[in-house]
C-alpha positions in Angstrom: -36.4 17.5 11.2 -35.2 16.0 14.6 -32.4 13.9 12.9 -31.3 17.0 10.7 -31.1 19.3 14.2 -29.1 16.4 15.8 -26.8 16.3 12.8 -25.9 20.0 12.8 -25.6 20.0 16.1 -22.7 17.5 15.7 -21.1 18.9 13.2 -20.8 22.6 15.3 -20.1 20.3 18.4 -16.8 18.6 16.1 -16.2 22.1 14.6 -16.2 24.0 18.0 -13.8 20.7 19.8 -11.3 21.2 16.6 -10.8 24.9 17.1 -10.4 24.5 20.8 -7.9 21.5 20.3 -5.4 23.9 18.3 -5.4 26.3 21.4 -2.6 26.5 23.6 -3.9 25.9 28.1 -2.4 27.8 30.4 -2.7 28.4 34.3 -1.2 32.0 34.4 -1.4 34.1 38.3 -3.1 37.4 38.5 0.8 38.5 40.3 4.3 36.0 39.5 4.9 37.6 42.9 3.1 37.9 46.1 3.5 38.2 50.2 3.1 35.4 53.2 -0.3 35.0 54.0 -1.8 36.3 50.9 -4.4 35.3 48.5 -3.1 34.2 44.9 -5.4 34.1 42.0 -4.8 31.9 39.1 -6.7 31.8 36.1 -7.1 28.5 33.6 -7.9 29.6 30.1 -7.4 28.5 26.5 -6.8 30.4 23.8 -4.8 31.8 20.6 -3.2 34.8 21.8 -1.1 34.5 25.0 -1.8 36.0 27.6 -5.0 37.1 26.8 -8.1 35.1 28.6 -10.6 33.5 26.4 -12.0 30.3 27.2 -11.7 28.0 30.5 -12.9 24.3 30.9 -15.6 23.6 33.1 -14.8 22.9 37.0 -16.4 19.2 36.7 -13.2 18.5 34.7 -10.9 19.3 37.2 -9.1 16.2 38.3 -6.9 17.4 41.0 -5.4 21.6 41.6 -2.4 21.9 44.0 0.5 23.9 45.0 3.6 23.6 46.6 5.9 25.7 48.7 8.9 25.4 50.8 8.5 21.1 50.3 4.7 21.1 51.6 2.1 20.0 49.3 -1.8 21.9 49.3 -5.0 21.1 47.6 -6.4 24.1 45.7 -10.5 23.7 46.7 -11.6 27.2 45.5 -12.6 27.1 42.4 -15.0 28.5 40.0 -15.8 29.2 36.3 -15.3 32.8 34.8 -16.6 34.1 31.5 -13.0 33.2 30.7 -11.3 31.2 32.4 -11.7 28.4 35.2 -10.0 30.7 38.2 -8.1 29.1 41.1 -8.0 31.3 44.5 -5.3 29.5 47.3 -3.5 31.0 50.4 0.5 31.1 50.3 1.3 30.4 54.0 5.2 30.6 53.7 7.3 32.1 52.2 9.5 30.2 49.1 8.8 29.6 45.4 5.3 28.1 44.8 4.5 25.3 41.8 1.0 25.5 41.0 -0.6 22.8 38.8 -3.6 21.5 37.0 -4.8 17.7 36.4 -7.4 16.9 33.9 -8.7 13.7 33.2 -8.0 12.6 29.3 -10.2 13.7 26.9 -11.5 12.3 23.2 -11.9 14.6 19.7 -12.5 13.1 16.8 -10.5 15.0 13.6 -11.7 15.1 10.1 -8.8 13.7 7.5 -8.6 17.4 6.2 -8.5 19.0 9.0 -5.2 16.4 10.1 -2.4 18.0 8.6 -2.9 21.4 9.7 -3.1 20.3 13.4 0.1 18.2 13.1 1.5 20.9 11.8 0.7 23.4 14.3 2.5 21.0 17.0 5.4 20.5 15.1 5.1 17.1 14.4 7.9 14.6 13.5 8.3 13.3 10.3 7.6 10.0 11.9 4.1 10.9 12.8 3.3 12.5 9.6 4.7 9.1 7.6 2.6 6.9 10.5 -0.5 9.0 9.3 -0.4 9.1 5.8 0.6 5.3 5.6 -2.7 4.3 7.3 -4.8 2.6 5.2 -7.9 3.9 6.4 -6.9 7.5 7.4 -8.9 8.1 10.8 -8.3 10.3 14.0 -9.6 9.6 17.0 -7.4 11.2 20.1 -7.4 10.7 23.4 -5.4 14.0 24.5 -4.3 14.8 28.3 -3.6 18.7 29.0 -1.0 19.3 31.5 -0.4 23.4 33.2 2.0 24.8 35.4 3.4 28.2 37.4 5.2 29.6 39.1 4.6 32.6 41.9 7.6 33.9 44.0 6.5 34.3 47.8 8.3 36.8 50.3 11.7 36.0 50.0 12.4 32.5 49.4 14.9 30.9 51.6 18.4 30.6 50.2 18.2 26.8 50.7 14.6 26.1 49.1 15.0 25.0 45.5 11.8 22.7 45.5 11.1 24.0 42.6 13.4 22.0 40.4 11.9 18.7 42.0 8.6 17.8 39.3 5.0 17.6 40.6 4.3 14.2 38.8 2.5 16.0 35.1 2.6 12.8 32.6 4.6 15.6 30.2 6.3 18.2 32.8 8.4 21.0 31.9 11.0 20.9 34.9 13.0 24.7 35.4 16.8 24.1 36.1 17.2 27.6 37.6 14.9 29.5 40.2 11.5 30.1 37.6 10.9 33.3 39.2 14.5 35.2 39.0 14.7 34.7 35.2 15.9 38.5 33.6 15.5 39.4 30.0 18.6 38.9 27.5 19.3 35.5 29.7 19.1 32.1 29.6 16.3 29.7 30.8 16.8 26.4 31.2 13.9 23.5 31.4 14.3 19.6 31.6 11.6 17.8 30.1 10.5 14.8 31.6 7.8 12.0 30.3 6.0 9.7 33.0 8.9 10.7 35.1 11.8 10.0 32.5 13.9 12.6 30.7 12.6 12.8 27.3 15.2 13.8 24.7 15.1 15.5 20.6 11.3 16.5 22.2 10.0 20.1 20.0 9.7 22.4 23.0 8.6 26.2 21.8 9.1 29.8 24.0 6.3 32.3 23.0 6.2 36.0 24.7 3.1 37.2 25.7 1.6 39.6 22.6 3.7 37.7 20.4 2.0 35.3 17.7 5.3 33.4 16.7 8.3 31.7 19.0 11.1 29.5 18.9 10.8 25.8 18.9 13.8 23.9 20.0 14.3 19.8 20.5 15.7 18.4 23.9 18.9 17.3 23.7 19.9 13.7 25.0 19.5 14.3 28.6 15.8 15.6 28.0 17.8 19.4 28.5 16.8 22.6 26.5 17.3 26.4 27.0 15.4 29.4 25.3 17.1 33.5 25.1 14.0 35.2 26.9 14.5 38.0 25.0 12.1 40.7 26.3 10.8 41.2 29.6 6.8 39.8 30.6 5.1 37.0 30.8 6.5 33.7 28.3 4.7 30.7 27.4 6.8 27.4 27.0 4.8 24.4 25.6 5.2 21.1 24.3 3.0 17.8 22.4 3.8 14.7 21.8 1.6 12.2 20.0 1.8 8.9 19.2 -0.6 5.8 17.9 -3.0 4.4 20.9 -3.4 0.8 21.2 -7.0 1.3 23.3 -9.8 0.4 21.5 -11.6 4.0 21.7 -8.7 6.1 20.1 -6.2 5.7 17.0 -4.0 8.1 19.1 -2.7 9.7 22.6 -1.2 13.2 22.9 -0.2 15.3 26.0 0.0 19.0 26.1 2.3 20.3 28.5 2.6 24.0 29.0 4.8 26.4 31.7 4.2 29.9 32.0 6.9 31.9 33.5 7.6 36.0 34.1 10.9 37.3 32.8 12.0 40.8 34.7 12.7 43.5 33.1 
């Protein structure tokens, strides 16, 4: 009886982990906009249907939680677990354009063969990776996946000199903005460089989702690690990003990173 209750018990612990691995994370403020010396709420959730909350990690996870504004660095240290979401509450001293971001430490899932395709298909994997998979000889996936979040929240009114936030925060996978994240106006352009472990990382699948929208556009970085997306409608958007390749550690058979960006597009 005690082996059979330890069995199920696996199998809803794999079958919870796999659902939860195909959901986007994202770190999304309560306001993209805020005074000095205010209080911004940010809230950590994963889920299926961006924006909505639905499920945040625990607060043990949490490697490191910062933001930066006008060049100056803080530690985020409240923070606690909702029904939905692991919420982050910091004080904007200044004002500028603030870069908050998430750290967690790597984490391992273990896939079922059948359940393989469908996951590297929902991340638009590369041809590549499918032919690396289907060539193994004993077909096995065990991943050791990093998640990577990031906003943006305009304070005051940012000094006309202050564009820290085009410098990155130092994600593994970091979606960079080329143009001031918090001034982007529907029926424009917004352009993102992609970096990996620092470097520009080019033909990378990169997709724009607005909120309340199911579907978005997936484009590649081109050479220089550059891509733009039409922001089409006015809200909050959702860029993200995986890449996954074969691990050579002895606990995994691969290594992903999620990256994702969430930005608000005025009306």
């Amino acid at each position: 009886m005690k082996s059979q209750t330890t069995l199920a018990l696996g199998l809803l612990a794999l079958l919870t982990a796999s659902s939860a691995r195909a959901h986007d994370t994202w770190l999304i403020p309560d306001h993209f906009e805020t005074a000095p010396k205010t209080s911004v709420t940010l809230d950590l959730t994963s889920g299926m249907a961006f924006p909505a909350l639905e499920t945040g990690p625990k607060r043990a996870r949490v490697q490191a939680a910062s933001f930066r504004l006008a060049g100056q660095t803080f530690d985020i240290k409240d923070i606690s677990e909702g029904p939905q979401s692991l919420r982050f509450v910091a004080e904007v001293p200044t004002a500028g354009v603030a870069a908050f971001w998430v750290k967690f430490p790597p984490k391992e899932i273990e896939l079922k063969p059948e359940q393989v395709h469908e996951y590297l298909e929902e991340i638009g994997a590369s041809a590549a990776l499918l032919k690396q998979w289907e060539e193994m000889k004993q077909p096995r996936w065990r991943e050791l996946y990093s998640k990577h979040q990031k906003t943006f929240v305009r304070v005051g009114t940012p000094p006309a000199d202050d564009e820290s936030w085009k410098e990155p925060v130092g994600l593994a996978l970091e979606i960079v903005p080329e143009q001031d994240p918090t001034a982007v106006k529907a029926g424009g352009e917004f352009a993102v460089l992609v970096l990996k472990n620092g470097k520009t990382f080019p033909d990378f699948p990169l997709t724009a989702v607005a909120g309340g929208e199911s579907k978005g556009e997936t484009r590649k970085t081109d050479a220089e690690g550059r891509v733009s997306f039409s922001m089409k409608k006015a809200g909050p958007w959702l860029l993200r990003g995986t890449e996954v390749r074969k691990s050579t550690k002895p606990e995994a058979d691969w290594e992903s990173d999620f990256t994702t960006l969430t930005v608000d597009v005025k009306p």
